[in-house]
MIKEKE-376145 format. One record per residue (C-alpha): x negated, y, z. Coordinates in steps of 0.05 Angstrom, whole numbers. Layout:
<r><u>X</u><v>Y</v><w>Z</w></r>
...
This chain:
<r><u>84</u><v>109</v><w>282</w></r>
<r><u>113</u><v>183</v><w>263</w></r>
<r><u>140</u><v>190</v><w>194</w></r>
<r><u>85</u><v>239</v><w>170</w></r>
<r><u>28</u><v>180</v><w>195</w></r>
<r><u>65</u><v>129</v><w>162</w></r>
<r><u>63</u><v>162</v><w>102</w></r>
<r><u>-5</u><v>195</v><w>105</w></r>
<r><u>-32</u><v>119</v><w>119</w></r>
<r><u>-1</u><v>87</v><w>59</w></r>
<r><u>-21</u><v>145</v><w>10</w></r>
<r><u>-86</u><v>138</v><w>41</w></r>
<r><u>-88</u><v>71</v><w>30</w></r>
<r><u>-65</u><v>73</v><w>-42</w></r>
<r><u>-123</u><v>132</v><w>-55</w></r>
<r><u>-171</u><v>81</v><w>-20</w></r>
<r><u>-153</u><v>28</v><w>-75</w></r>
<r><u>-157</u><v>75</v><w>-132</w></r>
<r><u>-230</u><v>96</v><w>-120</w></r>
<r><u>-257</u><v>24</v><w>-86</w></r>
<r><u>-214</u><v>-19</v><w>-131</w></r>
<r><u>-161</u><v>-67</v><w>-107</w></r>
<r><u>-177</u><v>-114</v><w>-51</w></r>
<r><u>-133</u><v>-164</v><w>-81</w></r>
<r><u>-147</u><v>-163</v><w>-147</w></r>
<r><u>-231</u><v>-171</v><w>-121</w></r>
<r><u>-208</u><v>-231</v><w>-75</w></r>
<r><u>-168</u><v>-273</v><w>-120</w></r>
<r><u>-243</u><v>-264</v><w>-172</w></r>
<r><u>-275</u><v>-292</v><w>-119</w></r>
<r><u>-231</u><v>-338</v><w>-109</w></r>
<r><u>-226</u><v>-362</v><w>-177</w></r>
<r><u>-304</u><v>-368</v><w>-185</w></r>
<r><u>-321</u><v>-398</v><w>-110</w></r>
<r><u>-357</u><v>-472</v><w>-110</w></r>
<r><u>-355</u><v>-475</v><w>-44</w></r>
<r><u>-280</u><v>-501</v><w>-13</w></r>
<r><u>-309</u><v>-464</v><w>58</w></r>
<r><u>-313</u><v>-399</v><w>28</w></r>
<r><u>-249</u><v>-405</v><w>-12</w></r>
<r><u>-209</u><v>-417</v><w>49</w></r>
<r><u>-240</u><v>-353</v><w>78</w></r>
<r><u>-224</u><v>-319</v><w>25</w></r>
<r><u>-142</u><v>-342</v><w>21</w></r>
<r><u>-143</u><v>-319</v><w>96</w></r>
<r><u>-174</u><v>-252</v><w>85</w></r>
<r><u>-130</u><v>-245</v><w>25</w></r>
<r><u>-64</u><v>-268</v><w>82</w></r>
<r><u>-91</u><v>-211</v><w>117</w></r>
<r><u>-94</u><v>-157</v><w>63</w></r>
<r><u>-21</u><v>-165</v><w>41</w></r>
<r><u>4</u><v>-166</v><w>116</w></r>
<r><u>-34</u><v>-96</v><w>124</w></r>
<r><u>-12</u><v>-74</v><w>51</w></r>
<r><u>65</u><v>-100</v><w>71</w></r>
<r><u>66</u><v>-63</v><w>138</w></r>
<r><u>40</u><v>5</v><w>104</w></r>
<r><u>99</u><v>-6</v><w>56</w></r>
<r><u>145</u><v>-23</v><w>109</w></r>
<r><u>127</u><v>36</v><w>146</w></r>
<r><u>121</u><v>84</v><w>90</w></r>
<r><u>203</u><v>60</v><w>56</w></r>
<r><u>228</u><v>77</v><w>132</w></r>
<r><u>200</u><v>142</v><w>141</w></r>
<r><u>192</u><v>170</v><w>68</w></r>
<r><u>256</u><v>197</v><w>59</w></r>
<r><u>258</u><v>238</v><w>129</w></r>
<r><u>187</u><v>266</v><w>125</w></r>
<r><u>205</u><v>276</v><w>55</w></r>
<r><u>265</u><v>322</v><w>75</w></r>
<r><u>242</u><v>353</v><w>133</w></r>
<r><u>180</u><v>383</v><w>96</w></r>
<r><u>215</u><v>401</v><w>32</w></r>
<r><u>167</u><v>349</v><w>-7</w></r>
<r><u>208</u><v>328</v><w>-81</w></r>
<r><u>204</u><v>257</v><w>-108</w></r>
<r><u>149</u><v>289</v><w>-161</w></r>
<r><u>100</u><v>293</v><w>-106</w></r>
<r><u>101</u><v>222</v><w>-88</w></r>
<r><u>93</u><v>203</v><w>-160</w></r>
<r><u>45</u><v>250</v><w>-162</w></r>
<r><u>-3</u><v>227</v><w>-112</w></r>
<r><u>3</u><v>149</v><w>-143</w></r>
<r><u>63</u><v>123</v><w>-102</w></r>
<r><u>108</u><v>73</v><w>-150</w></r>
<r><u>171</u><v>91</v><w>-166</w></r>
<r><u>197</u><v>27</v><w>-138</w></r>
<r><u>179</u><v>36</v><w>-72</w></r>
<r><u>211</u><v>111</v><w>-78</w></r>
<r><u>268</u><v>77</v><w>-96</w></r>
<r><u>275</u><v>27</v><w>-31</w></r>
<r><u>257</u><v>92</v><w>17</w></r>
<r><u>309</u><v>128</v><w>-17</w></r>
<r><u>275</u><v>188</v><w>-32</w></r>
<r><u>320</u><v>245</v><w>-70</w></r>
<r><u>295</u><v>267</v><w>-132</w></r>
């Protein structure tokens, strides 16, 4: 993936959460409240799935943040800006 889609698809990704909620946070309620030992292994496998997507996004968005960053003359305050954590600015190395 190019360094502008990697970072368009975790932004997009992180706006996605803000507005539907947090796919983890809703799995682990149903978790917590499902009777049925069927449907809670479901559930733990679509939560595996979630943080494999959400850990490749950030995988892909720490190696190409800090090049897209500098070749479109995009400052640390825009990242912030648009939700990503600071943390994560920190790992891709992105000047301030």
């Amino acid at each position: 993936m190019d360094p502008a889609n990697s970072v368009r698809a975790y932004v997009e990704d992180l706006h996605r959460r803000a507005r539907q909620g947090d796919d983890l946070a809703r799995l682990d309620a149903q978790l917590l409240s499902s009777p049925e030992p069927m449907a809670r292994m479901r559930l733990v496998d679509e939560r595996r799935r979630v943080v494999e997507v959400r850990r490749a996004l950030e995988e892909a968005f720490v190696a190409a943040a800090a090049d897209w960053a500098a070749a479109e003359n995009v400052r640390r305050a825009a990242f912030l800006a648009e939700g990503v954590p600071e943390a994560l600015l920190d790992r891709a190395d992105v000047p301030d």
